[in-house]
C-alpha positions as CSV (number, residue, x, y, z in Angstrom):
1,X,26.0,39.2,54.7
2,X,28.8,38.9,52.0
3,X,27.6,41.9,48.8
4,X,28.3,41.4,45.4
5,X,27.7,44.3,43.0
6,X,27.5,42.6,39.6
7,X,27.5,44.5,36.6
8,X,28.4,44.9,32.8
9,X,26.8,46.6,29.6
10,X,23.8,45.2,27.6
11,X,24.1,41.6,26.8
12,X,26.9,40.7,28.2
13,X,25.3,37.8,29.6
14,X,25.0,39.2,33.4
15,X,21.6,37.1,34.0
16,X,24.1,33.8,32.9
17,X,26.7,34.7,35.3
18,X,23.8,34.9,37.7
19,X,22.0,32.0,37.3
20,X,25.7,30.1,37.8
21,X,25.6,32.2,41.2
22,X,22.1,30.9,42.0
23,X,23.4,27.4,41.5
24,X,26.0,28.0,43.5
25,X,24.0,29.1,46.4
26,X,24.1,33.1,45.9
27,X,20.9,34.8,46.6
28,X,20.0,37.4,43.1
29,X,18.6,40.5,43.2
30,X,17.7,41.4,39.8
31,X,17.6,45.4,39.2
32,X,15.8,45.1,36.0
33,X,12.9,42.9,37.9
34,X,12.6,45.8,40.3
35,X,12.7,48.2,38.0
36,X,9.4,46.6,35.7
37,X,8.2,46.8,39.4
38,X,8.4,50.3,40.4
39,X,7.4,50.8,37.0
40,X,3.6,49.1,36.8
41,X,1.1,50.5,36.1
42,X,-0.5,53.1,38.4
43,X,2.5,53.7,40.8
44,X,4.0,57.1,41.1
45,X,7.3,56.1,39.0
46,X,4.6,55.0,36.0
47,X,2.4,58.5,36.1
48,X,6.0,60.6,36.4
49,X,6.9,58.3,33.0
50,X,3.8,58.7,31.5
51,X,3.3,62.4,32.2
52,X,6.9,63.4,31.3
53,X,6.6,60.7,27.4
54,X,3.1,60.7,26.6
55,X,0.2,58.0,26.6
56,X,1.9,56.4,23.5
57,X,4.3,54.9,24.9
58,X,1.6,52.4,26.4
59,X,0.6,49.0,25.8
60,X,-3.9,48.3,25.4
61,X,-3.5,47.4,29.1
62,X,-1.7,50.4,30.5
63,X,1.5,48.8,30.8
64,X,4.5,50.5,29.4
65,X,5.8,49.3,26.5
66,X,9.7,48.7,26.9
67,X,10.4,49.1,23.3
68,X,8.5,52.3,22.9
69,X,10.3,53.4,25.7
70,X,13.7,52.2,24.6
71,X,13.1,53.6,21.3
72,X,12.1,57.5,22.5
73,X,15.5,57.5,24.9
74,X,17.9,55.4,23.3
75,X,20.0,57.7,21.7
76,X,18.5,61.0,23.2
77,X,20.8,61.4,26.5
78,X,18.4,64.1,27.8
79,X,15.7,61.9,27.5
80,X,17.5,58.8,29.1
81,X,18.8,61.2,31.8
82,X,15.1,62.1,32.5
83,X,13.8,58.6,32.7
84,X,16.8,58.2,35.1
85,X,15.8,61.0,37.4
86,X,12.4,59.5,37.8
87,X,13.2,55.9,38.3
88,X,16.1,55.9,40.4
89,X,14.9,56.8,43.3
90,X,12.5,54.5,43.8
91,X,14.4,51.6,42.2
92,X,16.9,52.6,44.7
93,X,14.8,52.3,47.8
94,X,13.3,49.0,46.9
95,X,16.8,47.6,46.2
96,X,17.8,49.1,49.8
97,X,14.8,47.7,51.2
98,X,15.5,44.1,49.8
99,X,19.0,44.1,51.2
100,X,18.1,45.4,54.8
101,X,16.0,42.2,54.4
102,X,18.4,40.1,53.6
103,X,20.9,41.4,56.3
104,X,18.0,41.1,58.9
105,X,17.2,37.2,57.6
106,X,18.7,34.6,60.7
107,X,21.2,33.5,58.2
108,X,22.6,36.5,57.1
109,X,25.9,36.1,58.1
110,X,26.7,33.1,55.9
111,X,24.1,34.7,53.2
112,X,26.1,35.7,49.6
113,X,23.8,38.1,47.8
114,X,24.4,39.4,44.6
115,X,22.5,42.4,43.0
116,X,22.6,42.6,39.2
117,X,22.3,46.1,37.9
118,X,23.7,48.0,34.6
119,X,24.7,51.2,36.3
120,X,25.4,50.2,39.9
121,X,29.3,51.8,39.2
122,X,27.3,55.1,38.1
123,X,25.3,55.2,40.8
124,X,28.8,54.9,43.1
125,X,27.5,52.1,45.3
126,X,30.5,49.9,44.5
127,X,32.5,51.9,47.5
128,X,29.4,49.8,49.4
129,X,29.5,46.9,48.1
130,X,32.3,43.9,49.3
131,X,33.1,42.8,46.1
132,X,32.5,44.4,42.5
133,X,31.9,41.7,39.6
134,X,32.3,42.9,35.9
135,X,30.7,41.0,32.8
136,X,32.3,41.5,29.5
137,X,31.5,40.2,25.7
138,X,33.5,41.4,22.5
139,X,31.0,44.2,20.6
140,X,30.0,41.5,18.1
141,X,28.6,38.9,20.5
142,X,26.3,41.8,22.0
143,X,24.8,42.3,18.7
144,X,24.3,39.2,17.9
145,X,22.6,38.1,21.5
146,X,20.4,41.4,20.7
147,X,19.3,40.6,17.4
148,X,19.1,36.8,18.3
149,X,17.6,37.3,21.7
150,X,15.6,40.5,21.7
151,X,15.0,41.0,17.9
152,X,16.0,44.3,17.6
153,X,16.9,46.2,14.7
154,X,20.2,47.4,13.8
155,X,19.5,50.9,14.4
156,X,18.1,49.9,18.2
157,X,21.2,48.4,18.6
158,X,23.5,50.7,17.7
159,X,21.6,53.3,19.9
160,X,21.2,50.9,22.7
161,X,25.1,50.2,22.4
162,X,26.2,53.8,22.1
163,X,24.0,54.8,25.5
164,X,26.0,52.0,26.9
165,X,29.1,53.2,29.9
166,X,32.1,52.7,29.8
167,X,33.4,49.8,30.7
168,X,37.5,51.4,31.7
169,X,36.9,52.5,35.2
170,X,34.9,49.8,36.2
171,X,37.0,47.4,35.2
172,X,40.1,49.4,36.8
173,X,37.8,49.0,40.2
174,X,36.7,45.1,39.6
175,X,37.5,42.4,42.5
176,X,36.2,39.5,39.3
177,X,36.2,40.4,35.9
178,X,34.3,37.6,33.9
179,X,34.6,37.1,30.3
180,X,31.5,36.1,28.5
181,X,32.3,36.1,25.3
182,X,33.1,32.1,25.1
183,X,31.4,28.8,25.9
184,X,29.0,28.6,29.0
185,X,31.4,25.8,30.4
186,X,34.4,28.5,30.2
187,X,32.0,31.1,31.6
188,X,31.2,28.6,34.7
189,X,34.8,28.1,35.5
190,X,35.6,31.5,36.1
191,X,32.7,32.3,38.0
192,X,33.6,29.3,40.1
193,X,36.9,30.5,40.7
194,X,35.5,34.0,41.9
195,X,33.3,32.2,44.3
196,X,35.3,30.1,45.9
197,X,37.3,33.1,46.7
198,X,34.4,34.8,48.7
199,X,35.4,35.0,52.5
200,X,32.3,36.1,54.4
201,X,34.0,36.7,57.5
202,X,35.6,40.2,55.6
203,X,31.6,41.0,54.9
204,X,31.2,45.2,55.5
205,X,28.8,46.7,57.7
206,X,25.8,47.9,55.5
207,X,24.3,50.6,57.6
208,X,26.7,53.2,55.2
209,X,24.9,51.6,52.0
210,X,21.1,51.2,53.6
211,X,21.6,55.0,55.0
212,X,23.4,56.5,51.4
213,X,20.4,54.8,49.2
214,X,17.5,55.9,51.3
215,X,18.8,59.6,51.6
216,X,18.6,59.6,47.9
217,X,14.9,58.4,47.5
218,X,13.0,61.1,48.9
219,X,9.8,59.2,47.2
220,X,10.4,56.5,49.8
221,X,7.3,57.9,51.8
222,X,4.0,56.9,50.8
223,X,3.1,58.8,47.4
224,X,0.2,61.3,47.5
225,X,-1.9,59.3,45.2
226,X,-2.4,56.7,48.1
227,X,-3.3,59.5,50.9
228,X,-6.7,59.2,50.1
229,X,-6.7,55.4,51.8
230,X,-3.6,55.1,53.8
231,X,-5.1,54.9,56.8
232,X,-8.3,53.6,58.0
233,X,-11.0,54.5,60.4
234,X,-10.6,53.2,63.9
235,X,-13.2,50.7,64.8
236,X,-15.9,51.5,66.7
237,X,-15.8,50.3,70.7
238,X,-17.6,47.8,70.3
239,X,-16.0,46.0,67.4
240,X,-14.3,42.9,67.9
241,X,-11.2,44.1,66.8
242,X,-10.5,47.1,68.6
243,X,-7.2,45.3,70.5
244,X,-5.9,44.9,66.8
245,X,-2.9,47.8,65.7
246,X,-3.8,50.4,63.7
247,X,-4.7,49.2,60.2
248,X,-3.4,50.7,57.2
249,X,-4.2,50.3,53.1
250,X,-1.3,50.2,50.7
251,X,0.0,49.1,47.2
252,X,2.1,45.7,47.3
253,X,5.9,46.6,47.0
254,X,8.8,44.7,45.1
255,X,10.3,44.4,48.8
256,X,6.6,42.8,49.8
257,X,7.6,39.4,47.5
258,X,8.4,37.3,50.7
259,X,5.7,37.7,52.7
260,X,3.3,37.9,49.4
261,X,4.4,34.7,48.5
262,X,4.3,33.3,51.5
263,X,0.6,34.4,51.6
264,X,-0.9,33.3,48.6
265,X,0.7,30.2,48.9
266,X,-1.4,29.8,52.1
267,X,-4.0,30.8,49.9
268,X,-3.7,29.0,47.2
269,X,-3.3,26.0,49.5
270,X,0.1,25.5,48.7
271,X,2.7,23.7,50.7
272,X,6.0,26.1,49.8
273,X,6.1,29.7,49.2
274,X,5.9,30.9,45.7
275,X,9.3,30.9,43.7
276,X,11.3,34.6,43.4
277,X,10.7,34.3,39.6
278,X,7.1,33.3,39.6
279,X,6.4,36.0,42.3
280,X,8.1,38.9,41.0
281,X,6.5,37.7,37.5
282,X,3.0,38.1,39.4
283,X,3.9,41.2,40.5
284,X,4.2,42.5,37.3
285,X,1.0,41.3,35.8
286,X,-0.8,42.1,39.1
287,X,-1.6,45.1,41.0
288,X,-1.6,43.7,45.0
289,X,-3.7,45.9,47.5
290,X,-2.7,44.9,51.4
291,X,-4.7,45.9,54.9
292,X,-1.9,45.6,57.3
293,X,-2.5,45.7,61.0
294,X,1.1,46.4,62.2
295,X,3.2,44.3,60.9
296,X,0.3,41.6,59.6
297,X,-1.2,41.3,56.5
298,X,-5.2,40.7,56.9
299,X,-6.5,41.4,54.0
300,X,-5.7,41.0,50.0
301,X,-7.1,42.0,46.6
302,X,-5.6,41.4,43.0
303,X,-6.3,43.3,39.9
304,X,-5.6,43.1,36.4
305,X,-6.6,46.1,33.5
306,X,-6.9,44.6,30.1
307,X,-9.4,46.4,26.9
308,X,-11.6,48.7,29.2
309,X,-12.2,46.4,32.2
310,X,-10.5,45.9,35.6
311,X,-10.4,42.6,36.9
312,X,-10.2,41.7,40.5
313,X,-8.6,38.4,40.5
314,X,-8.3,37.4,44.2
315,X,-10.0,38.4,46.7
316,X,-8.4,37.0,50.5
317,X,-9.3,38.2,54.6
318,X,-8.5,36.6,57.5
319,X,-11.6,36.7,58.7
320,X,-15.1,37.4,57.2
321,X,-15.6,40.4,59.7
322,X,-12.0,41.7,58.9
323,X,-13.7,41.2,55.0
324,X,-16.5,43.8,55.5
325,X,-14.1,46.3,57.0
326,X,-11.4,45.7,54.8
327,X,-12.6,45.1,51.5
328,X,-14.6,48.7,50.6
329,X,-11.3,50.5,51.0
330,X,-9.6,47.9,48.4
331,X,-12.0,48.3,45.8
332,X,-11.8,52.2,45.9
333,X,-7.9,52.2,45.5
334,X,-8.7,49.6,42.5
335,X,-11.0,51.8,41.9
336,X,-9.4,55.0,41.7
337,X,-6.6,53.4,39.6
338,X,-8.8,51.8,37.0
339,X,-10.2,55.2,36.7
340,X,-7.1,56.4,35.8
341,X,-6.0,54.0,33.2
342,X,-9.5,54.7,31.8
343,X,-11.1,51.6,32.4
344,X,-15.1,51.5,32.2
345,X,-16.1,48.5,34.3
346,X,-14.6,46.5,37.3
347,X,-15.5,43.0,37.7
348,X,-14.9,41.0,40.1
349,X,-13.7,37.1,39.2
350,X,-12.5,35.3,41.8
351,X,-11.7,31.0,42.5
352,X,-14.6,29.4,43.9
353,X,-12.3,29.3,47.0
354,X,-13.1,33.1,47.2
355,X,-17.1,33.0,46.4
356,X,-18.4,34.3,49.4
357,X,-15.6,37.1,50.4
358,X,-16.8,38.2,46.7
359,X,-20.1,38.5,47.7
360,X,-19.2,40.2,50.9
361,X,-17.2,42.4,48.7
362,X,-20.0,43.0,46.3
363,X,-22.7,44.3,48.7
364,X,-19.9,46.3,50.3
365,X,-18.8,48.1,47.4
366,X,-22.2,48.5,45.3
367,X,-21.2,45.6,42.4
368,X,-24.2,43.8,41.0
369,X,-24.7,40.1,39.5
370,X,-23.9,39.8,35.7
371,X,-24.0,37.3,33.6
372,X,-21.0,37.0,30.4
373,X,-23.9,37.6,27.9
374,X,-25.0,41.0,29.5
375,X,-21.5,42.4,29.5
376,X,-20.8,45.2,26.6
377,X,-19.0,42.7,24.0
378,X,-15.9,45.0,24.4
379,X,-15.3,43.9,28.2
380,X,-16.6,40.2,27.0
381,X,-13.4,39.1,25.5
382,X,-11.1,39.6,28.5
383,X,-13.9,38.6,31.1
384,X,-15.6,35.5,29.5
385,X,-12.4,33.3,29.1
386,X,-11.4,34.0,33.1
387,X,-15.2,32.2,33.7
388,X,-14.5,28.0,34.1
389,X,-18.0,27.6,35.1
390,X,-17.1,27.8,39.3
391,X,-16.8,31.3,39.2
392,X,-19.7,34.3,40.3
393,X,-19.1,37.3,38.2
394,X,-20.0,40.8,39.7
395,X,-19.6,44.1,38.3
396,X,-19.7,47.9,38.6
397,X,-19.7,50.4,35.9
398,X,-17.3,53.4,36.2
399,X,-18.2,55.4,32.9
400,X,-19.6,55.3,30.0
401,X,-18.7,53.0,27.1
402,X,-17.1,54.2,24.2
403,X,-16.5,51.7,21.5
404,X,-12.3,51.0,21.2
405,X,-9.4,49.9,23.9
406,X,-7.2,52.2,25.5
């Protein structure tokens, strides 16, 4: 597997320069994806954020609000350094994770794979990496993409610009330095150029990389929060499935997009896996909860907070009996973070597909019936529209209503 480190400062078009390497047949792994990954709501990354900057800098829904974000530590180096020191870590074990999967993929050694990251230099993985690509833009065509592109303010910019590094030694250390400051058609050709200069065969081992990143992400083990239901019970004797491995409960991870889009594809009776984008897009708007036995996914749920309520939005087993085992243990870890974003009801609303897993769930985890017209009109807005008429709608109450959003 031939790596690419490609990086450059804030709009200088490094997404274009990787969509031309898409085209070209480069696989992309986006940084910033991960990061809005390892950064949703409920995982450890998020409650070290929110604990160190405050509730404010969240969105109705939990989320964290980029801009708010950008606007506290944009400017502030202690602050940026902090958010740093939390995210890091974990961005840099997903990232690690995502290329040991690459490298182990049967086509691996033909396989180009670029990851896109704004401090990869900093971080002194270029010595890694087999190639490191720069991005450039003259000052004046940044600003422009980021009032044009993002909105932002000139005071944003300028702080977003200054926090910016320099550019000198990377560019001293650059195998392709791209400028991006022109048409997209002059932007192509140099890219081009670059590419067709890749030799595979001089690819690096990347046991040095896989082993530097995970010795610096000591939050690679399972975070405390998820103690509580990272294992399960052993079945009984007599249960059918007492041949299976020992099954375990976890969060979805970004490094879990291939094999979760390859499963709700199946489930949503699809004939091809779910696109990177899409996926990693889903990710972001989803909380996944997984029952893995071994190496097998057998079980699935997917949540969504928005105004008060938690919404279970997919409910999937292999089996029904692998349903009644698994599905108690989901609810409480959507449970327990619903409790912690403040939410006051769960509901469950699921495809018609899923109608009876979501009674099974139901009687498992004490939800009742409801129609839309006895919901509290606060949890009405966000849970009506989500019922087309095929759905069954239970719900459980966590705490008492109080009369605004979070």
């Amino acid at each position: 597997m031939y790596l690419i480190g490609l990086t450059g400062n804030i709009a200088t078009g490094k997404s274009t320069v990787c969509h031309i390497l898409e085209q070209l047949g480069a696989r992309i792994i986006d940084a910033d994806l991960v990061a809005h990954a390892v950064l949703k709501r409920g995982t450890p990354a998020w409650r070290s954020v929110v604990e160190q900057f405050g509730y404010d800098i969240l969105h109705y829904d939990g989320a964290i609000d980029r801009r708010k974000l950008g606007a506290l530590i944009f400017g502030d180096a202690s602050k940026l350094q902090t958010l740093e020191r939390i995210t890091h870590p974990a961005i840099g074990t997903e990232l690690a994770l995502l290329v040991r999967d690459a490298a182990a993929a049967p086509n691996a050694a033909e396989t180009i794979v670029v990851i896109e990251a704004v401090k990869l230099y900093e971080a002194g993985l270029h010595e890694y990496l087999d190639a490191l690509w720069v991005v450039t833009a003259p000052p004046e065509e940044q600003k422009r993409r980021l009032i044009q592109d993002r909105g932002l303010s000139e005071p944003e910019i300028k702080a977003r610009l200054d926090s910016q590094p320099a550019l000198d030694e990377k560019l001293k250390r650059a195998n392709v330095v791209i400028d991006n400051g022109g048409s997209i058609e002059e932007t192509r050709v140099q890219v081009m150029r670059g590419f067709i200069q890749i030799n595979t065969e001089r690819a690096r081992d990347k046991t040095a990389l896989l082993t530097h990143w995970l010795r610096l992400t000591p939050q690679a083990t399972p975070p405390p929060a998820e103690t509580l239901v990272e294992t399960m019970p052993p079945p009984i004797l007599e249960h059918p499935l007492i041949t299976e491995p020992e099954w375990t409960v976890r969060r979805a991870r970004p490094t879990d997009a291939r094999m979760l889009s390859e499963l709700l594809a199946k489930i949503e009776g699809k004939s091809e896996p779910i696109g990177r984008a899409e996926m990693l897009e889903r990710q972001g708007r989803f909380g996944y909860w997984m029952v893995r036995a071994g190496e097998r996914t057998v079980a699935l749920a997917a949540w969504q907070a928005e105004n008060l309520a938690a919404i279970v939005r997919e409910l999937w087993a292999d089996t029904d009996e692998q349903a009644v085992r698994a599905f108690p243990v989901l609810l409480q870890a959507i449970e327990a973070e619903a409790n912690a974003l403040t939410c006051e009801v769960v509901a469950i609303v699921v495809p018609e597909r899923a109608s009876h897993l979501a009674e099974i769930a139901a009687r498992a985890g004490g939800y009742v019936p409801t129609t839309p017209d006895q919901l509290h009109k606060l949890w009405r807005t966000v849970i009506a529209p989500l019922l087309t008429g095929q759905e069954t709608l239970y719900t459980k109450q966590l705490r008492e209503i109080v009369t605004k959003p979070i």
